[in-house]
N, CA and C atoms as an extended XYZ file, in Angstrom:
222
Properties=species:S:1:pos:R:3:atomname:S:1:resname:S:1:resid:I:1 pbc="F F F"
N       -27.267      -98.643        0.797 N   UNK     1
C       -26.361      -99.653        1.258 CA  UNK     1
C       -24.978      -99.022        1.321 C   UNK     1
N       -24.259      -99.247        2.515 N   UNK     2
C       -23.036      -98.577        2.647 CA  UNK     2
C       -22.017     -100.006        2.011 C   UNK     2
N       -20.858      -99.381        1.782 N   UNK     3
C       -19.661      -99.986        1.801 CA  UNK     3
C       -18.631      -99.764        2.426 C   UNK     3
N       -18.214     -100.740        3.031 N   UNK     4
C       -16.806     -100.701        4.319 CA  UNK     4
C       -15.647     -100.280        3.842 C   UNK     4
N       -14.846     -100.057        4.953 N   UNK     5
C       -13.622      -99.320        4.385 CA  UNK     5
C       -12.891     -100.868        3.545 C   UNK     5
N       -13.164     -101.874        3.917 N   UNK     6
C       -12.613     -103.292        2.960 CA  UNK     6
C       -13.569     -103.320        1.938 C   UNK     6
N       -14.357     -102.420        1.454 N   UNK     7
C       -14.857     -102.898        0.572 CA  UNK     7
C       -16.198     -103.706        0.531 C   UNK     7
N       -16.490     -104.296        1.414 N   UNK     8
C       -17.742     -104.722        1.916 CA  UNK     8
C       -18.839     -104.572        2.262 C   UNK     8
N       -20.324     -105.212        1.494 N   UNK     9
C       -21.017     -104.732        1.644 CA  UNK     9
C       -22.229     -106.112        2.102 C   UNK     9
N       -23.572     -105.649        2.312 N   UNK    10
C       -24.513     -106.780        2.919 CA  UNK    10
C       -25.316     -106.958        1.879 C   UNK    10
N       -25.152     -108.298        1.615 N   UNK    11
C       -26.454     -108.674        0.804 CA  UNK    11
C       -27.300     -109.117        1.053 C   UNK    11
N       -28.890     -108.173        1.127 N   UNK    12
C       -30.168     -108.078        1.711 CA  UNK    12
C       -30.519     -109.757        1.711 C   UNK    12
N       -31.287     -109.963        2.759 N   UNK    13
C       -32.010     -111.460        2.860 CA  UNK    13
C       -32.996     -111.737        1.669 C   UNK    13
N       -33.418     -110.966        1.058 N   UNK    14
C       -34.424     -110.989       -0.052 CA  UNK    14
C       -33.315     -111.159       -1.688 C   UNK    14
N       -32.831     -111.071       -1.323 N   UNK    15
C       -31.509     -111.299       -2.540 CA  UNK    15
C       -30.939     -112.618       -2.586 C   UNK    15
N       -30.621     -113.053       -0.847 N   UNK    16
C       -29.606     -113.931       -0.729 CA  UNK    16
C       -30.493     -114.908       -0.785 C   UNK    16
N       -31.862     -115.152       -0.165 N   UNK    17
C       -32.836     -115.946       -0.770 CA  UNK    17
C       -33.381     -116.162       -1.989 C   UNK    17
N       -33.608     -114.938       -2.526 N   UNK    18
C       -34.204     -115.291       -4.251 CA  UNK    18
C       -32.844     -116.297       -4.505 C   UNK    18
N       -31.516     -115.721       -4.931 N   UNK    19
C       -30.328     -116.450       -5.483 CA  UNK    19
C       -29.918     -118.020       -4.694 C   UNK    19
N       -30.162     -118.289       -3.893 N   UNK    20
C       -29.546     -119.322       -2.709 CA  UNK    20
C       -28.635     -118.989       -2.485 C   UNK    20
N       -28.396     -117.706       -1.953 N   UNK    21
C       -27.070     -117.870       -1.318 CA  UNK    21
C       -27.071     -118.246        0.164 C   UNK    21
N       -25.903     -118.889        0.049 N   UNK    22
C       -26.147     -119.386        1.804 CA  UNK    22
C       -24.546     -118.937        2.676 C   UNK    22
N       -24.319     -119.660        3.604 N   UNK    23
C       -22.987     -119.529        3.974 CA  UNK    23
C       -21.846     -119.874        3.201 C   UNK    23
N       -20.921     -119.228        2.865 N   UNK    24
C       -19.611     -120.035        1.803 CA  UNK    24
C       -20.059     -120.517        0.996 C   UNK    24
N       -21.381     -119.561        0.152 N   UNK    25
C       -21.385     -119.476       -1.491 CA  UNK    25
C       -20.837     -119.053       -1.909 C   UNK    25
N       -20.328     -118.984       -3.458 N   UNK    26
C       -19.438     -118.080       -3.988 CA  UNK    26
C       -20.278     -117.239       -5.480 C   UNK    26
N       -20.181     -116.165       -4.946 N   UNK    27
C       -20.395     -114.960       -5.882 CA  UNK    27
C       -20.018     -114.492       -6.757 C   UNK    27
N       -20.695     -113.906       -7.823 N   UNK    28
C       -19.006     -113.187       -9.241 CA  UNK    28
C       -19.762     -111.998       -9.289 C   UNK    28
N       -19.095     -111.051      -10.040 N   UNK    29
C       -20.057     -109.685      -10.588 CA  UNK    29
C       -20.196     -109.662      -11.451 C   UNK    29
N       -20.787     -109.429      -13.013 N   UNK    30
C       -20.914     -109.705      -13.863 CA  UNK    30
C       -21.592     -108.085      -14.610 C   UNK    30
N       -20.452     -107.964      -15.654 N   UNK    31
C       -20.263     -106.192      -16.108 CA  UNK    31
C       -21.109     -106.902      -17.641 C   UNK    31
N       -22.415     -106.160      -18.046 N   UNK    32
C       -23.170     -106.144      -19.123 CA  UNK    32
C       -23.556     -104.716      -19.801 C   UNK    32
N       -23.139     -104.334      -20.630 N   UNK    33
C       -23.731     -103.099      -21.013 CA  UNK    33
C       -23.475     -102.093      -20.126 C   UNK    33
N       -22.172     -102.091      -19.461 N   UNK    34
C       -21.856     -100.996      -18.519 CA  UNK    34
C       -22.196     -101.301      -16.853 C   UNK    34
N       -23.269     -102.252      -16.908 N   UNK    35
C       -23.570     -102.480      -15.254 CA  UNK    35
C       -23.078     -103.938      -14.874 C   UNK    35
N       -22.925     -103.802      -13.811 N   UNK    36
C       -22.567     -105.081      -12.857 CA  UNK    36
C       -23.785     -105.515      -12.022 C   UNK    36
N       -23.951     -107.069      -12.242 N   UNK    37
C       -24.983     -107.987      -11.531 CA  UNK    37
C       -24.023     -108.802      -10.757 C   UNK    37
N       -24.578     -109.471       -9.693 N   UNK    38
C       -24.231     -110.162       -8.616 CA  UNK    38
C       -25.095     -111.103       -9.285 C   UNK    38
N       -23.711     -112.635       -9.570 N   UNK    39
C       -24.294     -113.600       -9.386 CA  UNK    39
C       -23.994     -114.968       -8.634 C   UNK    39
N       -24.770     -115.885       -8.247 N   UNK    40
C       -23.956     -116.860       -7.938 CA  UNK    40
C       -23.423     -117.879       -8.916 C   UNK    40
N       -22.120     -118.195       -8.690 N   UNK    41
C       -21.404     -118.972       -9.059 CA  UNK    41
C       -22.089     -120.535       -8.968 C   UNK    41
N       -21.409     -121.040       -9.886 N   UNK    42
C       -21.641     -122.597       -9.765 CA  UNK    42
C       -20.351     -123.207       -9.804 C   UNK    42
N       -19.935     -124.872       -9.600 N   UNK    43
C       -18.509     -125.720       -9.299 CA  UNK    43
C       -17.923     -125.557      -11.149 C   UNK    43
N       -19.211     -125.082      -11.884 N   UNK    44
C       -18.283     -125.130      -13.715 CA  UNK    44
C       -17.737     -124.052      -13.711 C   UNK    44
N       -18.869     -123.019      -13.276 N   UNK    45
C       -17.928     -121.627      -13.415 CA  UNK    45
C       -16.637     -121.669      -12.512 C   UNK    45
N       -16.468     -121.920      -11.644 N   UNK    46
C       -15.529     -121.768      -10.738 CA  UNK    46
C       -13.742     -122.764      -11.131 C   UNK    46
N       -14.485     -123.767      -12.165 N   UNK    47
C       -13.422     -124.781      -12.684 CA  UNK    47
C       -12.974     -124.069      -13.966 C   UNK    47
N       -14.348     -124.011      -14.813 N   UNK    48
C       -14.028     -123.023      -16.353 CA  UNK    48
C       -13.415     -121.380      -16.522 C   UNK    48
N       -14.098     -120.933      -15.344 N   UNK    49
C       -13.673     -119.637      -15.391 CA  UNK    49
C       -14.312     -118.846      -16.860 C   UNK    49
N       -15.070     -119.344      -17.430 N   UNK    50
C       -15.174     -118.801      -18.481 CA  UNK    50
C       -16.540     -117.953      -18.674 C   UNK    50
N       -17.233     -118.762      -17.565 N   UNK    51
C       -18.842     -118.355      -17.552 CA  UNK    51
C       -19.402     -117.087      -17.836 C   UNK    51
N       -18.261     -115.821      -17.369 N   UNK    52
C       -18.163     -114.423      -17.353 CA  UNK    52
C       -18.174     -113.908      -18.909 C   UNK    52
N       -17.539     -114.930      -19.492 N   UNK    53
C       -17.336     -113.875      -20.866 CA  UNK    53
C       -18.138     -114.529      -21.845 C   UNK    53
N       -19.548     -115.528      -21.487 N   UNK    54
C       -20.760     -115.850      -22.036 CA  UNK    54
C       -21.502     -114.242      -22.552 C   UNK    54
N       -21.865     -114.334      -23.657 N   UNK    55
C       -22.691     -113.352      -24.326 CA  UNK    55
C       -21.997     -111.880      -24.580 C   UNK    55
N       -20.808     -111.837      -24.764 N   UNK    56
C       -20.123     -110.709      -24.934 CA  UNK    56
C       -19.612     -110.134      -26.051 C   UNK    56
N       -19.925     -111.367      -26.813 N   UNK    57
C       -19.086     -111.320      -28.377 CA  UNK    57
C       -19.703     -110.343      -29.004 C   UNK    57
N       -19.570     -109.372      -29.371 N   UNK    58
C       -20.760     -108.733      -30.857 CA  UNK    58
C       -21.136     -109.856      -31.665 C   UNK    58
N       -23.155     -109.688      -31.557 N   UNK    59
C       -23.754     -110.329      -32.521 CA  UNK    59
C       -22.981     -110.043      -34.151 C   UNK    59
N       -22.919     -110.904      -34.879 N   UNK    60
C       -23.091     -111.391      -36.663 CA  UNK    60
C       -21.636     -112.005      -36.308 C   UNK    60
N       -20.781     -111.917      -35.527 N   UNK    61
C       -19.585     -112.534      -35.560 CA  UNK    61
C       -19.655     -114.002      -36.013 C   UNK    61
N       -18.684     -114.636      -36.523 N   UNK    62
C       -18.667     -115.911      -36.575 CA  UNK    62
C       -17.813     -116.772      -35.665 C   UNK    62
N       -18.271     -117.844      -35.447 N   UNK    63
C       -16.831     -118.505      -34.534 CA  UNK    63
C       -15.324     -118.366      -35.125 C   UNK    63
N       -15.168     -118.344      -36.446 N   UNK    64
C       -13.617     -118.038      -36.568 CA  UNK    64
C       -13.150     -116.578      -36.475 C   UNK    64
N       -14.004     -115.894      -36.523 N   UNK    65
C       -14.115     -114.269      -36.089 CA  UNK    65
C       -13.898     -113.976      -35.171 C   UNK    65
N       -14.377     -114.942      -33.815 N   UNK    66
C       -14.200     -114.767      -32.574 CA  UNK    66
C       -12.810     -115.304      -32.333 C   UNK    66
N       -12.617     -116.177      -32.298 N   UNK    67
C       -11.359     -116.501      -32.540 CA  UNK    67
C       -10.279     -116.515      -33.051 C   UNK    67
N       -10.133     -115.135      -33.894 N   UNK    68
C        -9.083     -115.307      -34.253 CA  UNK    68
C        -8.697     -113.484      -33.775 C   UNK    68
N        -9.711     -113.074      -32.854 N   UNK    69
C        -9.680     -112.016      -31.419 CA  UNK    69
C        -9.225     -112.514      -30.437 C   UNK    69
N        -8.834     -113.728      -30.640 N   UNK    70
C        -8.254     -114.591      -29.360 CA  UNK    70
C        -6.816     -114.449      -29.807 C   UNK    70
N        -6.101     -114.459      -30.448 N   UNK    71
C        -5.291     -114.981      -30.877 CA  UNK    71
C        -4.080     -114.025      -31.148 C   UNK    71
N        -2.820     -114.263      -31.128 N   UNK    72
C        -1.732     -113.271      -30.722 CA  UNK    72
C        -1.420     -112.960      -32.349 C   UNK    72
N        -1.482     -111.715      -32.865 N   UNK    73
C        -0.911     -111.747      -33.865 CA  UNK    73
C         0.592     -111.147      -33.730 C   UNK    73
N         1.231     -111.204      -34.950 N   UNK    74
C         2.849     -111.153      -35.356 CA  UNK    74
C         2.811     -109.567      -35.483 C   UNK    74
């Protein structure tokens, strides 16, 4: 598969069918363990924005563990 000088590339009919993609779907890439998946988006992800950084945390963390990686320290 080539990519255009914009950057652009075709996503095979066997792809855009397994996923539903159709006309003026919207797509994300999604970086796991070093690789990027193509997925489609849904109207939460696209409102939350957050959908991307589902499953990223290092396992044994706790929620205040995670959160307080959020958080600006002094």
């Amino acid at each position: 598969m080539k990519v255009t000088v914009k950057g652009q590339v075709t996503i095979p009919r066997r792809v855009r069918e397994t996923l539903g993609i159709q006309k003026n779907s919207e797509v994300d890439f999604v970086e796991e363990k070093g690789r990027f998946y193509l997925v489609k988006t849904d109207e939460g992800h696209q409102r939350l924005g957050f959908r991307r950084f589902r499953g990223i945390a290092p396992s044994g963390m706790s929620t205040d563990e995670i959160l307080e990686l959020t958080r600006e320290t002094e």
